[in-house]
DSSP file (Angstrom, degrees, kcal/mol; ACC not computed):
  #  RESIDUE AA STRUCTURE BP1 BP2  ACC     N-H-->O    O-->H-N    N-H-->O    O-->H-N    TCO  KAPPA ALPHA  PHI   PSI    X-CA   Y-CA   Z-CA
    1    1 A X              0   0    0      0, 0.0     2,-0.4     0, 0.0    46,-0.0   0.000 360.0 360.0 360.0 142.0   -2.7  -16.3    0.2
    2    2 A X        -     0   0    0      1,-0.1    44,-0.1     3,-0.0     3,-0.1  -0.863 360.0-166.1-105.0 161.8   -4.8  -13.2    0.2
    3    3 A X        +     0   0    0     -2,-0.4    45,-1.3     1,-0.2     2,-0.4   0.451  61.0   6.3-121.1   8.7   -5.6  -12.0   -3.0
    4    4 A X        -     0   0    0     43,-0.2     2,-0.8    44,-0.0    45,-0.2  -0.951  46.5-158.2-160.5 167.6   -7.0   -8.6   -2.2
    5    5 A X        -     0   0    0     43,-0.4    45,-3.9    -2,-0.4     2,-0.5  -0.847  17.8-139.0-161.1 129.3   -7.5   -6.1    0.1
    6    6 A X        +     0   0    0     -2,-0.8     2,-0.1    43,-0.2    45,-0.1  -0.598  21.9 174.7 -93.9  63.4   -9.8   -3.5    0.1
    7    7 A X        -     0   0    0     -2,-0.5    45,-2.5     1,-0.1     2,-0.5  -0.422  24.9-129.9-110.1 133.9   -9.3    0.4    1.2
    8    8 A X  B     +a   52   0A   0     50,-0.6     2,-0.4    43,-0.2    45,-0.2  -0.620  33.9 153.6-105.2 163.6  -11.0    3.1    1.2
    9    9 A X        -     0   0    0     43,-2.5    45,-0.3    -2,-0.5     2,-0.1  -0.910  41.1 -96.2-145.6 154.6   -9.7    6.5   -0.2
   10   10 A X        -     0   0    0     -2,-0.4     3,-0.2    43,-0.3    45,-0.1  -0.527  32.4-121.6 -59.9 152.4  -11.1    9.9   -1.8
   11   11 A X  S >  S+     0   0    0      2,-0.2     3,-2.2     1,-0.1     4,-0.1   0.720 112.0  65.9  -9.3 -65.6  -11.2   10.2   -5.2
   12   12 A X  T 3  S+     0   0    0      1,-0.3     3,-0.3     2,-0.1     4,-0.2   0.834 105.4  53.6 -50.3 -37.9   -9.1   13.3   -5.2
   13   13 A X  T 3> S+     0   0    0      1,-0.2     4,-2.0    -3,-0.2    -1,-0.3   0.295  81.8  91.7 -67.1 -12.4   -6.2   10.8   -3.8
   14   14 A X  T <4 S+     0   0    0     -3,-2.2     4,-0.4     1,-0.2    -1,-0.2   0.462  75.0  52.5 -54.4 -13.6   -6.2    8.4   -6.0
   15   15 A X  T >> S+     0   0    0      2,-0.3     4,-3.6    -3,-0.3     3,-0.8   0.752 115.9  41.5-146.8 -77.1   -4.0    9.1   -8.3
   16   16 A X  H 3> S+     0   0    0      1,-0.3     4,-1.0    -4,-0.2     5,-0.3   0.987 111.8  57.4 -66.0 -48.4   -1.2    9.7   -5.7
   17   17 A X  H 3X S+     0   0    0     -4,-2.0     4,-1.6     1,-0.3     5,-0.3   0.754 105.6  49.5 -35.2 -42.8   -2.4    6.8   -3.9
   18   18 A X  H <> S+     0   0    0     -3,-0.8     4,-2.5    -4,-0.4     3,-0.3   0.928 112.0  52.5 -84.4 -48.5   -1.8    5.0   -7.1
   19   19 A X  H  X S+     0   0    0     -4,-3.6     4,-2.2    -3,-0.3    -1,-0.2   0.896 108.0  44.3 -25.0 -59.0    1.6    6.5   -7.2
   20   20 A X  H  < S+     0   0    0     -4,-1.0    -1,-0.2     2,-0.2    -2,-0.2   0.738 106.5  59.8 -90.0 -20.9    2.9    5.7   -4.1
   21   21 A X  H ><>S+     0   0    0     -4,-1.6     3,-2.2    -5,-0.3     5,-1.3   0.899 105.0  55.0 -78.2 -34.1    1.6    2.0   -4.3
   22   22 A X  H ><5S+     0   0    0     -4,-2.5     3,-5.8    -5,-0.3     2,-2.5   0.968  96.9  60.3 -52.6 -67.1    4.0    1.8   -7.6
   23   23 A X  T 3<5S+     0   0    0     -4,-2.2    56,-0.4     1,-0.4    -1,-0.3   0.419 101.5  54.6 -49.6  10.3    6.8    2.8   -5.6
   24   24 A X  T < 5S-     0   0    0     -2,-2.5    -1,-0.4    -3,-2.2    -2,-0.2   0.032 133.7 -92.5-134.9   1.1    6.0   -0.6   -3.5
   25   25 A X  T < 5S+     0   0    0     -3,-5.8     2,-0.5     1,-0.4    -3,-0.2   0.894  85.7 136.4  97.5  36.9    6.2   -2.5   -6.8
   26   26 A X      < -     0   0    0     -5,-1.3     2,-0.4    -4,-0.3    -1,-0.4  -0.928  38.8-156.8-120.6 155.2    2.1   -2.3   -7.7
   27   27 A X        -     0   0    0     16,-3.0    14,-0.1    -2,-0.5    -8,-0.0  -0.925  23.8-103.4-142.0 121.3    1.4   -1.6  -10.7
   28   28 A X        -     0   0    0     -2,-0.4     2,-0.3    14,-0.2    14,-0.3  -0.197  45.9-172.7 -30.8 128.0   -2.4    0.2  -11.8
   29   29 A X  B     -B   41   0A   0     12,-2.4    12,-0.8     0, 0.0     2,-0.3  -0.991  30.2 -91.9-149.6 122.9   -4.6   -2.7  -13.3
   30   30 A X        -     0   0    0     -2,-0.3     2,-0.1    10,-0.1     3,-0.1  -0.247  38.7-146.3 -23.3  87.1   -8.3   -2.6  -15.2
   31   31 A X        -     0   0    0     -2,-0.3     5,-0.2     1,-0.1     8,-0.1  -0.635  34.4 -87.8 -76.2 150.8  -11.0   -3.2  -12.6
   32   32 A X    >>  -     0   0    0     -2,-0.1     3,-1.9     3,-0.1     4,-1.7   0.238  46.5-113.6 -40.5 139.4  -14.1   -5.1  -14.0
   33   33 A X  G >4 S+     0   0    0      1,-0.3     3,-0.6     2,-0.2     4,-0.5   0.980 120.6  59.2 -41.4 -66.5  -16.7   -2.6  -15.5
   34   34 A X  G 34 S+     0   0    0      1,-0.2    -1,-0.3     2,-0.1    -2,-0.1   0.360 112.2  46.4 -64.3  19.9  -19.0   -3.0  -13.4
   35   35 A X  G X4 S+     0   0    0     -3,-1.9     3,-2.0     4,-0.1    -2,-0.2   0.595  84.5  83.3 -97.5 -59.8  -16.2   -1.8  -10.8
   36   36 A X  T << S+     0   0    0     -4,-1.7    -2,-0.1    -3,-0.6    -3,-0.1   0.275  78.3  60.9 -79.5  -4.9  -14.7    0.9  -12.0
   37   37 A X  T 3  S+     0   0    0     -4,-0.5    -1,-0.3     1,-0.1     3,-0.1   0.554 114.4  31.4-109.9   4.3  -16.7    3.5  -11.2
   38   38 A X  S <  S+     0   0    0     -3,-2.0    15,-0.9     1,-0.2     2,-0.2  -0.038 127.2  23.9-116.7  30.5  -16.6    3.1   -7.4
   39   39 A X  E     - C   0  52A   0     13,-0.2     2,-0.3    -8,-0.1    13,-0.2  -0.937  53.1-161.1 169.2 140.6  -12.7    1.6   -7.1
   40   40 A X  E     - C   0  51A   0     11,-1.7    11,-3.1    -2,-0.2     2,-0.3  -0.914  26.1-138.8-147.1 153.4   -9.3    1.5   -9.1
   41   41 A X  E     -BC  29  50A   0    -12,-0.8   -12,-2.4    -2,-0.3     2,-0.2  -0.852  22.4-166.0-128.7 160.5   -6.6   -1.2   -8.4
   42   42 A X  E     - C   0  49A   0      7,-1.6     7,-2.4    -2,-0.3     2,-0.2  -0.602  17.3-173.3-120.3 166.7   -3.4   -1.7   -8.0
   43   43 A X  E     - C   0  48A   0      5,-0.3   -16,-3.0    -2,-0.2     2,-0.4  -0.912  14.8-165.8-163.3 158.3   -1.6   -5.6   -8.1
   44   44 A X  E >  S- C   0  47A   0      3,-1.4     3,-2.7    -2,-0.2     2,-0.5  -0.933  71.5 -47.8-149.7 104.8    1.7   -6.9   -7.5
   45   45 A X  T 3  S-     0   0    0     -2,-0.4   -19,-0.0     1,-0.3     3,-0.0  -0.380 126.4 -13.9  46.5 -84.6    1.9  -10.4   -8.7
   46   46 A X  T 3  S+     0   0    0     -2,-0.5     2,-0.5   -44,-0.1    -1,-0.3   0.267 120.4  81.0-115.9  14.5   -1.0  -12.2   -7.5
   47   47 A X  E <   - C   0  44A   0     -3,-2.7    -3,-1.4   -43,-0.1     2,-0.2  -0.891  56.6-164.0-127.7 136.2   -2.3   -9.7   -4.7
   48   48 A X  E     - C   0  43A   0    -45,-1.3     2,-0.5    -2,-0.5   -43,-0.4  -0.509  13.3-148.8-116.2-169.2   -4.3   -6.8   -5.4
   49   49 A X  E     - C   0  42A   0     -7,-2.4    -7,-1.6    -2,-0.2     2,-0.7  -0.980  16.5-151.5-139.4 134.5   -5.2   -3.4   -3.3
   50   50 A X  E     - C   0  41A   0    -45,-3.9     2,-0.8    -2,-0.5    -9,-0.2  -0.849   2.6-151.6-110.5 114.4   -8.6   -2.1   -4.2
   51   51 A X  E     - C   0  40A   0    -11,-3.1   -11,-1.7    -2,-0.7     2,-0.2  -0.737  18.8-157.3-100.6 114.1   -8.6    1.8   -3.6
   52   52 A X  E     -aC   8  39A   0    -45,-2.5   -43,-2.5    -2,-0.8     2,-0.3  -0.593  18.5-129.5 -68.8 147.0  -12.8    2.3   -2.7
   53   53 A X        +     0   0    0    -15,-0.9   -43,-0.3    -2,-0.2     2,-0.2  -0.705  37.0 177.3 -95.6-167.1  -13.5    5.7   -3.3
   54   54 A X    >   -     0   0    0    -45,-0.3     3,-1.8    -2,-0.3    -2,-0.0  -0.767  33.0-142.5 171.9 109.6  -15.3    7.1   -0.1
   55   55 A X  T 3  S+     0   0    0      1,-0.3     2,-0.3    -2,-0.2    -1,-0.2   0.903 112.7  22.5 -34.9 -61.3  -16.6   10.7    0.6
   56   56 A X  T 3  S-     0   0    0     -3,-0.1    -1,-0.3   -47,-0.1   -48,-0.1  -0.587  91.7-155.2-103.4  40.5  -15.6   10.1    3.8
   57   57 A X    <   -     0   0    0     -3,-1.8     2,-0.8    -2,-0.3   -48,-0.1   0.114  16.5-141.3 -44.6 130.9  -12.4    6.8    4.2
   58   58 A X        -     0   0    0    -49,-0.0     2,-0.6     2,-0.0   -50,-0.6  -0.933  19.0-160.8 -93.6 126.4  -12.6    5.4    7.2
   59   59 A X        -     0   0    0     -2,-0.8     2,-0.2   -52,-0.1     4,-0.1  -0.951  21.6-119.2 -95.3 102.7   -8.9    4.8    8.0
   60   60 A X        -     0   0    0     -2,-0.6    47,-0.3     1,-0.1    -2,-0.0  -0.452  15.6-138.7 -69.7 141.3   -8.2    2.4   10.6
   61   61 A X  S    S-     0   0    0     -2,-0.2    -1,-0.1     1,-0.1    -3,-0.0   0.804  94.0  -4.4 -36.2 -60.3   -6.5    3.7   13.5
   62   62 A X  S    S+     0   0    0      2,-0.0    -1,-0.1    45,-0.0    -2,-0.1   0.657 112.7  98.3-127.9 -27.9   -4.2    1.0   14.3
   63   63 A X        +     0   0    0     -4,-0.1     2,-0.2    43,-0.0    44,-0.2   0.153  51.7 154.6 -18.2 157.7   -5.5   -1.5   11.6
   64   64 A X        -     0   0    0     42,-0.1     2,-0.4    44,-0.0    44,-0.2  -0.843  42.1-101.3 178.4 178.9   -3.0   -1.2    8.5
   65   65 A X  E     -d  108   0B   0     42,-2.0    44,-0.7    -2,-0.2     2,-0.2  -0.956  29.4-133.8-122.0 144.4   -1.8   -3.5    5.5
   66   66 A X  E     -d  109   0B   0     -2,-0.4     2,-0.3    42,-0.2    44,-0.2  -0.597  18.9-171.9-111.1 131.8    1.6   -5.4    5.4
   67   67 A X  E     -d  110   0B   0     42,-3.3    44,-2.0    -2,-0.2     2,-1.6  -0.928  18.1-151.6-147.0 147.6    3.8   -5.5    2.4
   68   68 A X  E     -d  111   0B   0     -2,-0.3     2,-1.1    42,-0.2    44,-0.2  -0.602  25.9-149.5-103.7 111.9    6.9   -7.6    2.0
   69   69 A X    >   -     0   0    0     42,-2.4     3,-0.8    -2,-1.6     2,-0.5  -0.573   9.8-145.2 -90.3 112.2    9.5   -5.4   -0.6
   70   70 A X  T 3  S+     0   0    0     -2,-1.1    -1,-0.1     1,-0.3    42,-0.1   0.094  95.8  37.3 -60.6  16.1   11.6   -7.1   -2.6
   71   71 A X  T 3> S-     0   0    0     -2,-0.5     4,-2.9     1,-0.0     3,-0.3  -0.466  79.6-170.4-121.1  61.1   14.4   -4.7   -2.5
   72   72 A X  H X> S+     0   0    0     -3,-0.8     3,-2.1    40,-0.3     4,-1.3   0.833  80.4  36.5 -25.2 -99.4   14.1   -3.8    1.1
   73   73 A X  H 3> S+     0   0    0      1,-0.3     4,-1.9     2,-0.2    -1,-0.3   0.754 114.8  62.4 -45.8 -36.3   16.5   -0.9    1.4
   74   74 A X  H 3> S+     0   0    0     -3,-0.3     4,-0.9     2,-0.2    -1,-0.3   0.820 101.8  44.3 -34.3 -55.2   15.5    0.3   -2.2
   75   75 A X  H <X S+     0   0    0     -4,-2.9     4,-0.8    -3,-2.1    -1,-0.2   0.681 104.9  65.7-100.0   4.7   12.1    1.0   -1.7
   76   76 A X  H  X S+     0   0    0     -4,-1.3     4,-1.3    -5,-0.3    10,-0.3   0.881 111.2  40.1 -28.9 -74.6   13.0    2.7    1.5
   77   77 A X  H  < S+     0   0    0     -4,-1.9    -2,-0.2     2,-0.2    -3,-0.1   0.380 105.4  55.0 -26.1 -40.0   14.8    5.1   -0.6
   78   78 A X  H >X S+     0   0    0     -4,-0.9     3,-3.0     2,-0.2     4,-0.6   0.915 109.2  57.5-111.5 -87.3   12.8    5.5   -3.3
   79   79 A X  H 3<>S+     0   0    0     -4,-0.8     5,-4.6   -56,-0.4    -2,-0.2   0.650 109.8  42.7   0.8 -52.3   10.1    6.5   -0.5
   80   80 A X  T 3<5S+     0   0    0     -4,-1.3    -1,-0.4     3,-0.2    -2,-0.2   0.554 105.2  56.4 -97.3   3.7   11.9    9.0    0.8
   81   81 A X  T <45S+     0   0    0     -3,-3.0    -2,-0.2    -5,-0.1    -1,-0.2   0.221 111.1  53.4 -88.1  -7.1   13.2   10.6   -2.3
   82   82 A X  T  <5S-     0   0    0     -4,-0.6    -2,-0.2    -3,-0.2    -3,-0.1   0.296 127.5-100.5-100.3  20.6    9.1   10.8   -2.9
   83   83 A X  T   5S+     0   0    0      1,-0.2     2,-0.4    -5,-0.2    -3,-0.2   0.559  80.7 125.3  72.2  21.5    8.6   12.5    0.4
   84   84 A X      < -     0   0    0     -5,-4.6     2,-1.1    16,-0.0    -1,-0.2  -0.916  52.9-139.8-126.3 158.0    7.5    9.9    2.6
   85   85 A X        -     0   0    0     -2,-0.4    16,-0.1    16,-0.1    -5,-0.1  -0.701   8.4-148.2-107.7  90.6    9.0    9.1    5.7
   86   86 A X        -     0   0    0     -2,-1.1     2,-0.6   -10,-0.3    14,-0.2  -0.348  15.8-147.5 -60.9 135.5    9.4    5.0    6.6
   87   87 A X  E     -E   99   0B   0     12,-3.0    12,-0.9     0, 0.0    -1,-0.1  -0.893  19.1-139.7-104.9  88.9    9.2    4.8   10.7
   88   88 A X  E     -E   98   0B   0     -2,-0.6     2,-0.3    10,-0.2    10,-0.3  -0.007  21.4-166.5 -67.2 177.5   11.5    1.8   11.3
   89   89 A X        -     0   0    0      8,-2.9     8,-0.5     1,-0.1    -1,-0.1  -0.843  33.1 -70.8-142.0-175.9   10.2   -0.3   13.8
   90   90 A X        -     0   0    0     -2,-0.3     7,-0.4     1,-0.1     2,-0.2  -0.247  64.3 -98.7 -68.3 176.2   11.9   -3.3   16.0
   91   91 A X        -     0   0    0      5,-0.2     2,-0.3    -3,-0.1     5,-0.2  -0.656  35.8-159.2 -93.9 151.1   12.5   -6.6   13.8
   92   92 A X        -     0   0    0      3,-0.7    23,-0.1     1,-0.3    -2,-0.0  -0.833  69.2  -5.1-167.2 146.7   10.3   -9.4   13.8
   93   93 A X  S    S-     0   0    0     -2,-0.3    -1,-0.3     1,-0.1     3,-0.1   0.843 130.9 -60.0  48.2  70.3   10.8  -13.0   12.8
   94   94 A X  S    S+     0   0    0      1,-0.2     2,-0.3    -3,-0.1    -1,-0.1   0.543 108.1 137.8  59.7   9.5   14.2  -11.6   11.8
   95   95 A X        -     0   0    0     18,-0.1    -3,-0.7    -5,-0.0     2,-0.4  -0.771  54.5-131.7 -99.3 113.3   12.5   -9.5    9.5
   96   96 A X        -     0   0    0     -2,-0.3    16,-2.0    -5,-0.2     2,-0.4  -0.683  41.3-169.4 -48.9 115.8   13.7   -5.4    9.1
   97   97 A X  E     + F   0 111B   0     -8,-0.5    -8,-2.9    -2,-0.4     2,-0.4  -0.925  23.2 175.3-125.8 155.7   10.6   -3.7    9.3
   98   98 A X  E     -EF  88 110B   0     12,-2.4    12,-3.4    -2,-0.4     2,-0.3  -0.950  15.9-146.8-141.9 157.2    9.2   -0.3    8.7
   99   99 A X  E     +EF  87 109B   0    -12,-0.9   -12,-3.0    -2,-0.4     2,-0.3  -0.962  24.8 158.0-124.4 140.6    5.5    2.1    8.6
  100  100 A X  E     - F   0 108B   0      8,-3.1     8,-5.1    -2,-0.3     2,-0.4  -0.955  34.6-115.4-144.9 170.8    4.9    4.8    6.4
  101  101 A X  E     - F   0 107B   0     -2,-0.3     2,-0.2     6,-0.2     6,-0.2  -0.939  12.9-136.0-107.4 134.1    1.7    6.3    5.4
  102  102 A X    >   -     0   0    0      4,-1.4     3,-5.5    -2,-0.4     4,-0.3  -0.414  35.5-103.9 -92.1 154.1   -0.1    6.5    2.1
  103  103 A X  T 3  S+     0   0    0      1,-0.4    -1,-0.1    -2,-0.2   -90,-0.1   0.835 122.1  62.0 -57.2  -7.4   -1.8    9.7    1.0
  104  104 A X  T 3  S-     0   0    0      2,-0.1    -1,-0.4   -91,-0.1   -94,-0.2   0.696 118.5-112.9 -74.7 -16.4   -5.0    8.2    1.7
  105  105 A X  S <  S+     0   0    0     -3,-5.5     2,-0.2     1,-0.3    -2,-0.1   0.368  70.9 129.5  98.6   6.2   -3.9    7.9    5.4
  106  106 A X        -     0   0    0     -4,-0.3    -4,-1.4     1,-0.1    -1,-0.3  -0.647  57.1-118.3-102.8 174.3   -3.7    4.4    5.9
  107  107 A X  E     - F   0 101B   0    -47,-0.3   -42,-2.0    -2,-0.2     2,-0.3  -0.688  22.1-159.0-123.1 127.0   -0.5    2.7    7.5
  108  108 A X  E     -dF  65 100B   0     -8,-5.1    -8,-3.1    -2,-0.3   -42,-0.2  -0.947  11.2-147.4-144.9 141.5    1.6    0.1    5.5
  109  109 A X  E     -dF  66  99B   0    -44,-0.7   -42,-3.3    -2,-0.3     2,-0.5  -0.593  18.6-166.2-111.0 103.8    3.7   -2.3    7.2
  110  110 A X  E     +dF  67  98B   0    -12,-3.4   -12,-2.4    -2,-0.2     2,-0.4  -0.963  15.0 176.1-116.7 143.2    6.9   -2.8    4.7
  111  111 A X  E     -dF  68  97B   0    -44,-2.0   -42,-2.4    -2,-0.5   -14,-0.2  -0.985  35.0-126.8-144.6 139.9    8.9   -5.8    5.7
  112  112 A X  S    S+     0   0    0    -16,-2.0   -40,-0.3    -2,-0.4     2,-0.3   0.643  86.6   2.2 -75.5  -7.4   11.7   -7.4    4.2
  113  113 A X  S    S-     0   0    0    -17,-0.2     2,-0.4   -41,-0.0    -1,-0.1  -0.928  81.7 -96.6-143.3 173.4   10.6  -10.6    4.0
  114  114 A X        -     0   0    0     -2,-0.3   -21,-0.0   -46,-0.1    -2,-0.0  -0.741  49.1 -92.3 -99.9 141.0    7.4  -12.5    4.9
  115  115 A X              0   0    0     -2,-0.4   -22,-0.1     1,-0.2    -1,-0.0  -0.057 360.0 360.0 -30.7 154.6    7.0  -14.6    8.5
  116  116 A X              0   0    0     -3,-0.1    -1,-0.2     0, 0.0    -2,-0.0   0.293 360.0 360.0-110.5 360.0    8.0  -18.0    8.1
């Protein structure tokens, strides 16, 4: 299991960033003091996403983070009724899959279920 994963984003973005990760079933969570003034997180059961802030985010190119939505077509939906646009992509391991981008710029990978 991974338990976090670390990205970085502006400041100014955070805040939608923290939006759009709800709409993927994360929910905003107290980072550690000594934390919380470079980073705010989001978690979704045991896994968390740590938005760095960063004058400058490096967004990887092709890089991106995978999340597996427990109401597939639902949070499809709810994604495009907030103005972002899921790219499907081919299935794989039998899996419906899709890309969108978060206002920070980085590419997440929404699958309906996880490889087996």
């Amino acid at each position: 299991m991974i338990a976090h994963v670390a990205i970085e984003v502006r400041e100014a973005d955070v805040a939608a960033c923290v939006r759009f990760w709800a709409l993927l079933g994360f929910e905003h969570v107290q980072a550690p003091a000594a934390l919380a003034a470079r980073a705010t997180w989001v978690q979704s059961g045991p896994t968390q996403i740590h938005l760095l802030y960063a004058d400058e985010p490096v967004v990887a190119p092709k890089g991106h983070v995978a999340v597996v939505a427990g109401d597939y077509e639902a949070t499809l939906a709810a994604l495009r009724e907030a103005g972002f646009e899921p790219q499907p992509r081919s299935e794989y391991w039998g899996s419906p899959r899709a890309f969108v981008r978060c206002p920070g710029g980085h590419r997440v990978e929404l699958m309906a279920f996880a490889p087996a």
